[in-house]
C-alpha positions in Angstrom: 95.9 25.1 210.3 94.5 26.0 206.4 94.7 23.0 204.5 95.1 23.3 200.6 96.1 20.7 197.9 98.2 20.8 194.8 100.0 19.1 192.0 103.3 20.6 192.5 104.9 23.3 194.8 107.3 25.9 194.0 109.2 27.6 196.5 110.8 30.5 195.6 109.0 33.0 192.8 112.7 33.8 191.2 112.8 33.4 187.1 113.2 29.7 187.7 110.3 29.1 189.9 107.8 31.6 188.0 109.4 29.8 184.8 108.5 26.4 185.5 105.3 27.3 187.5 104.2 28.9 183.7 105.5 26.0 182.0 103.3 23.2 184.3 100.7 25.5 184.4 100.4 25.8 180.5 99.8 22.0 180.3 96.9 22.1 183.1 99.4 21.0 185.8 98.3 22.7 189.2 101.0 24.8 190.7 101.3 26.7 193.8 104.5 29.2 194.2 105.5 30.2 197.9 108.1 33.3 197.6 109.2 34.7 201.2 109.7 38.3 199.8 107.4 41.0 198.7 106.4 41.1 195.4 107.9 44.4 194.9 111.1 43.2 196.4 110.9 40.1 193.5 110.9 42.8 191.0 113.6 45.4 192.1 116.3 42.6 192.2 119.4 43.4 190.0 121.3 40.3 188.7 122.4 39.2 185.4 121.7 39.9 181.7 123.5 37.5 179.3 120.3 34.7 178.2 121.6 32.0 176.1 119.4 30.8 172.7 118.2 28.2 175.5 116.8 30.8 177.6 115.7 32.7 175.3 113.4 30.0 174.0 111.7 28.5 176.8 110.5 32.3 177.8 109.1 32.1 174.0 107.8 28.9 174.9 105.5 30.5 178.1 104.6 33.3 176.1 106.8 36.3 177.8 109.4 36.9 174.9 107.6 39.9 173.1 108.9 42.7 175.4 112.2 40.7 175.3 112.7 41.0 171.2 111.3 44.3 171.1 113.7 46.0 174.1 116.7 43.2 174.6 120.0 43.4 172.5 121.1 40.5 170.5 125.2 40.0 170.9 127.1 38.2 168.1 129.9 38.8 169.8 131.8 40.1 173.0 135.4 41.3 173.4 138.6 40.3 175.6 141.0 43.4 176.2 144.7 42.5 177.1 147.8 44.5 177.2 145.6 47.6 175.5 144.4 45.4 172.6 141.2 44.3 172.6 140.2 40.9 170.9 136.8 40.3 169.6 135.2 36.7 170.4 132.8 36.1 167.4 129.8 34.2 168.8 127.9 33.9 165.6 130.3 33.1 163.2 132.5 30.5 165.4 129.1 28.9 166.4 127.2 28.1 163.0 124.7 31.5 163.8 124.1 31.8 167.8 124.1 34.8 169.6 123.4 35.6 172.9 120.4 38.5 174.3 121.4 40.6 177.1 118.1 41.3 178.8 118.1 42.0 182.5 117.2 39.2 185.0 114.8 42.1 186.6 112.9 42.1 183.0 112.5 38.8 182.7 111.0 38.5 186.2 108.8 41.2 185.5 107.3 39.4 182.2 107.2 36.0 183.9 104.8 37.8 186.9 102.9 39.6 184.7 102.3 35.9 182.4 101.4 34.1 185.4 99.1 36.8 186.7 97.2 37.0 183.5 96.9 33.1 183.4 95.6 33.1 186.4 98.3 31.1 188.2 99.0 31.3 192.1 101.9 33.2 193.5 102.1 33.7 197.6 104.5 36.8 198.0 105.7 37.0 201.8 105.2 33.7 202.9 106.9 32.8 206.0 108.7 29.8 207.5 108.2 27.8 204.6 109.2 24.1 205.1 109.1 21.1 202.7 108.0 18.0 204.8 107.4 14.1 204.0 109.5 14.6 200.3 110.9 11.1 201.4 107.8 9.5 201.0 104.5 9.4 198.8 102.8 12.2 200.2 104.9 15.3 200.7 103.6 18.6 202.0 105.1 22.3 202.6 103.9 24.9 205.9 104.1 28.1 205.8 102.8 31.2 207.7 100.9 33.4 205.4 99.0 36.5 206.2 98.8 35.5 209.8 97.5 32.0 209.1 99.3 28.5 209.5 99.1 27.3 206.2 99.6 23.5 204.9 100.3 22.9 201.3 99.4 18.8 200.3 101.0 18.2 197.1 102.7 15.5 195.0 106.2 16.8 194.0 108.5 19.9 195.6 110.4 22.3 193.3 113.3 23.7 195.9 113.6 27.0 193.7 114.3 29.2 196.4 117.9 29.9 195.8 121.5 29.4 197.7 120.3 30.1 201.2 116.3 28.9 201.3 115.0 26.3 203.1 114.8 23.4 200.2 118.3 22.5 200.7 118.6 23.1 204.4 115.5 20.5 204.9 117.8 17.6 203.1 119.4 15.3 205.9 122.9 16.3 206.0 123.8 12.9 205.4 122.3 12.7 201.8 123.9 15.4 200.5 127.4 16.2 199.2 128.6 19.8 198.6 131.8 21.2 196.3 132.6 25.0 197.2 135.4 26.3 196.0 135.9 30.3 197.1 137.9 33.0 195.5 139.9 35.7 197.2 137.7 38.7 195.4 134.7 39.8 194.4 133.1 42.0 191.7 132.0 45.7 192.8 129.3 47.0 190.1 127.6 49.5 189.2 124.0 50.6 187.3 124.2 54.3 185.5 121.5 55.5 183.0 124.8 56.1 180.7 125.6 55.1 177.4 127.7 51.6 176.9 130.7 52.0 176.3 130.1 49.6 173.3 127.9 47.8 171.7 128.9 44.6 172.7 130.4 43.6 176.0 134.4 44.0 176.8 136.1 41.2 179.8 139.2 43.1 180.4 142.2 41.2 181.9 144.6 44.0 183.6 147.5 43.7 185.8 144.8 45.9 188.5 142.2 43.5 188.2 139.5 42.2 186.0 136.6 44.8 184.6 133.7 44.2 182.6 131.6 46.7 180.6 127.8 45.4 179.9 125.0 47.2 179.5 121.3 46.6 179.9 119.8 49.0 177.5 121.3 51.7 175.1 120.6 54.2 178.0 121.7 51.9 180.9 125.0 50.6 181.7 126.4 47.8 183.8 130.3 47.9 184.7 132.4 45.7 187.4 135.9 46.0 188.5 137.6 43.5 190.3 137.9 44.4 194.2 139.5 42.9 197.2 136.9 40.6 199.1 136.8 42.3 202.1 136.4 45.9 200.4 132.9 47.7 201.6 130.9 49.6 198.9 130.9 52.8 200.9 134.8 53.2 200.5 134.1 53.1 196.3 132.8 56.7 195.4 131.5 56.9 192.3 134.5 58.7 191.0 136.9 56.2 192.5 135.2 53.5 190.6 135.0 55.6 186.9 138.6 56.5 187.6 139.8 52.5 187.9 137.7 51.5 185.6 139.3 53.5 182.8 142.6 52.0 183.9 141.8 48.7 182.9 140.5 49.8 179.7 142.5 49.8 176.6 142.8 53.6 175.9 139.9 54.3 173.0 137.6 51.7 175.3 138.7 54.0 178.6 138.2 57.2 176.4 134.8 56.3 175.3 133.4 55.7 179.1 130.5 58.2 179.6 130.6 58.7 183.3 127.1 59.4 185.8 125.6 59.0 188.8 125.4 55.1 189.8 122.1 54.4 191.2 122.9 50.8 192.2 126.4 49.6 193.5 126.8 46.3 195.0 129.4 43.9 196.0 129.1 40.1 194.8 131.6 37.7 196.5 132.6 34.8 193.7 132.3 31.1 194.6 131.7 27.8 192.8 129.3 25.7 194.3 127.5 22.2 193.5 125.5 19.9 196.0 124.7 16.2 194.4 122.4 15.0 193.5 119.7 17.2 192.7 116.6 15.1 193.8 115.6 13.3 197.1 112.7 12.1 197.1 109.8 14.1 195.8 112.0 17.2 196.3 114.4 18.4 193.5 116.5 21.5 193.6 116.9 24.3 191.0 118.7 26.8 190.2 120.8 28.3 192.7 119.9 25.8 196.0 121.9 23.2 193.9 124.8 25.3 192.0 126.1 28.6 192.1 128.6 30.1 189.2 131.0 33.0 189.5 129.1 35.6 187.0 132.6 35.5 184.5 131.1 32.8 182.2 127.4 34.5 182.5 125.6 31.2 183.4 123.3 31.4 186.7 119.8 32.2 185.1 121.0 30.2 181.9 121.9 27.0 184.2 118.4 27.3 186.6 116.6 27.5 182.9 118.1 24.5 181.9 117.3 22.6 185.4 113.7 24.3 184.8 113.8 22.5 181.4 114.8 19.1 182.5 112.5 19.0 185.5 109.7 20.2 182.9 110.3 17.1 180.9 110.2 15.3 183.7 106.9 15.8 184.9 105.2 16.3 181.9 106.4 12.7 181.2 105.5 11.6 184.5 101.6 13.6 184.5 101.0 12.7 180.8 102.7 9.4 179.9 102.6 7.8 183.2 106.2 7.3 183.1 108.6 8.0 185.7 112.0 7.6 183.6 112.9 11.5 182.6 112.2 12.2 185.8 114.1 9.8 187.4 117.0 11.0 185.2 116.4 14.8 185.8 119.2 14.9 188.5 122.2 13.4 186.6 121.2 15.5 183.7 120.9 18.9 185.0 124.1 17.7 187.0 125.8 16.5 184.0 125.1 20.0 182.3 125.9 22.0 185.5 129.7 20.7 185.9 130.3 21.6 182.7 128.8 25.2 183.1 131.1 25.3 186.7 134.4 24.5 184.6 133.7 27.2 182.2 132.8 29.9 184.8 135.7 28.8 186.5 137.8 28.7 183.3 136.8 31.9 182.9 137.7 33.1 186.0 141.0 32.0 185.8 142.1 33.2 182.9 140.8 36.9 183.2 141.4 37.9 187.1 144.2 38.8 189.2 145.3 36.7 192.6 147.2 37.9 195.0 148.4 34.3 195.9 149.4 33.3 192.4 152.8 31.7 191.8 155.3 32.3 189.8 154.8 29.6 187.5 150.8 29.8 188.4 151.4 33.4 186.9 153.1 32.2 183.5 150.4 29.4 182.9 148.1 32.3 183.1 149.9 34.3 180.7 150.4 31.4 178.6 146.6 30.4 178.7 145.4 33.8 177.7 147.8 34.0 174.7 146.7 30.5 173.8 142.9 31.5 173.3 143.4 34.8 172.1 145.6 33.5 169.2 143.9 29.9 168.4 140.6 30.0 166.1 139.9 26.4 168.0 140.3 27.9 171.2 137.8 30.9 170.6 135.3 28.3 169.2 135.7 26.1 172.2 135.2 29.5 174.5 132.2 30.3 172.2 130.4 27.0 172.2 130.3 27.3 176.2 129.4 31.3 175.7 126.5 30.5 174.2 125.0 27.6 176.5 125.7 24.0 175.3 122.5 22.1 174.1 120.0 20.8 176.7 
């Protein structure tokens, strides 16, 4: 078995992983990141597009945010549609100035590859079986086959940024870790077109069908979800059967303004809230999505692995610079701290704008009563905006 050393290893070459990979890397920290897919799969994954100010500065910070400010589209604002009205949220005035960037995950993987290629950084696309080992003791070490060779990675810290199902959080002994999962009875079918937005801001539409959101990823390129049953297959939504319910949820100028076209992506995400505690064991610490997943209502995922990137940062910089091991001895309870809060508000979120088949009565007027509340109470939107926009680090 190949033998190799490093400071810290990253598994999973995601945003987060490239993302704190370039961060240590800019300071002269060693990194090595291990990603089990090809580099072009990396690349060709669709996800989200909502970056809070957050976000938006820490890709600044490694260099990558060029392309971002030249082609991404800053929001001030976003839209609710009920009964056929729809309310405008406005982020930048009920917020003292933020706005949000809607700039495709994709993109921002794309820049952070092409940054760490050009700084020379290692990236190991297709590496398989990767394990963490020894994280419970001074001298951990990840194996992986790569390229038909046993390979053993010596290092001093693990980054677990390998996402729900990769192998950081599977290698933590059951017994030292708690997880909170809560499922919902849907999921969101969407679609990519190379259409015009419907508008220039997003619209969250609460209908009695079902929940539908219109987002876009460039003026050309649109991204729209409806609401569909959780055990619904993508192959029994034609591409007319999706414009046509689409429309329905729409207040009428919103439905009347939908360019329709060919979808060249459609997908079905399933929606759950999850959190695993704590965050760190050992000299292994999760990020991202192997410690917390968000329903995508509250647009939080990348935004919450940016701000685990962020604290972990701090933490070794402290710990490789200052000798001290106190930020990172903290990062768990602070990207913890930060997550719950993001959960709530996806959740919130989710609440207030789907349908559930299972919903009570009095479940249903609380609903009602919590829709009318926020669309109808300044304090209300602000509160809504303040989480919109990702709270401080």
């Amino acid at each position: 078995m190949k033998t190799v050393r490093t400071q810290v290893c990253i598994i999973g070459a995601g945003p987060s992983g490239l993302l704190l990979g370039q961060l240590l890397h800019d300071i002269g920290i060693d990194t090595i990141v291990l990603e089990r897919s090809t580099r072009a799969h990396v690349l060709a994954r669709v996800r989200a597009g909502v970056l809070e100010p957050g976000t938006v500065g820490l890709l600044d910070q490694v260099g990558v945010g060029a392309r971002m400010h030249t082609e991404g589209l800053v929001h001030d604002g976003f839209a609710i549609a009920h009964d056929g009205v729809s309310h405008r949220i406005d982020l930048k005035r009920l917020t003292g100035g933020k706005s949000v960037m809607v700039y495709g995950q994709t993109e921002v993987t794309r820049d952070l590859v092409d940054r760490r290629t050009a700084t020379g950084g290692v990236t190991h696309y297709e590496a398989e079986n990767v394990e963490p080992h020894g994280f419970d003791g001074v001298h951990p070490f990840v194996t992986c086959r790569l390229e038909g060779e046993d390979l053993r990675i010596d290092c001093e810290f693990i980054a677990g940024c390998d996402g729900f199902h990769g192998a950081s959080r599977r290698a933590v002994p059951e017994a030292a870790i708690r997880t909170f999962e809560k499922v919902y009875p849907f999921g969101w079918l969407g679609i990519l077109a190379d259409v015009a937005p419907v508008s220039h801001e997003l619209i969250y539409a609460n209908h009695p069908r079902g929940f539908a959101l219109c987002s876009m990823r460039s003026p050309s390129r649109s991204r729209y979800y409806v609401q569909c049953n959780a055990g619904d297959s993508v192959e029994a939504w034609s591409d007319e059967r999706f414009w046509d319910e689409l429309r329905r949820r729409l207040p009428e100028s919103a439905a009347d303004a939908v360019v329709t076209g060919p979808s060249f992506e459609k997908s079905i995400a399933p929606l759950r809230s999850f959190v695993a505690e704590p965050m760190r064991f050992g000299r292994l610490f999760l990020v991202g999505d192997a410690a917390h997943i968000v329903p995508p209502t509250g647009a939080k995922g990348l935004n919450l692995a940016a701000s685990d990137v962020h604290y972990l940062f701090e933490g070794l910089r402290e710990h490789y610079r200052d000798r001290s091991p106190l930020t990172l001895d903290a990062y768990s309870a602070r990207a913890l701290d930060r997550a719950w809060k993001a959960v709530r508000f996806s959740w919130w979120m989710t609440m207030m704008l789907h349908q559930f088949p299972d919903r009570a009565p009095f479940d249903e007027r609380i609903h009602d009563a919590e829709l009318a509340y926020t669309l109808g109470s300044e304090t209300a939107q602000a509160a809504l905006a303040e989480n919109y926009v990702g709270l401080p680090y």
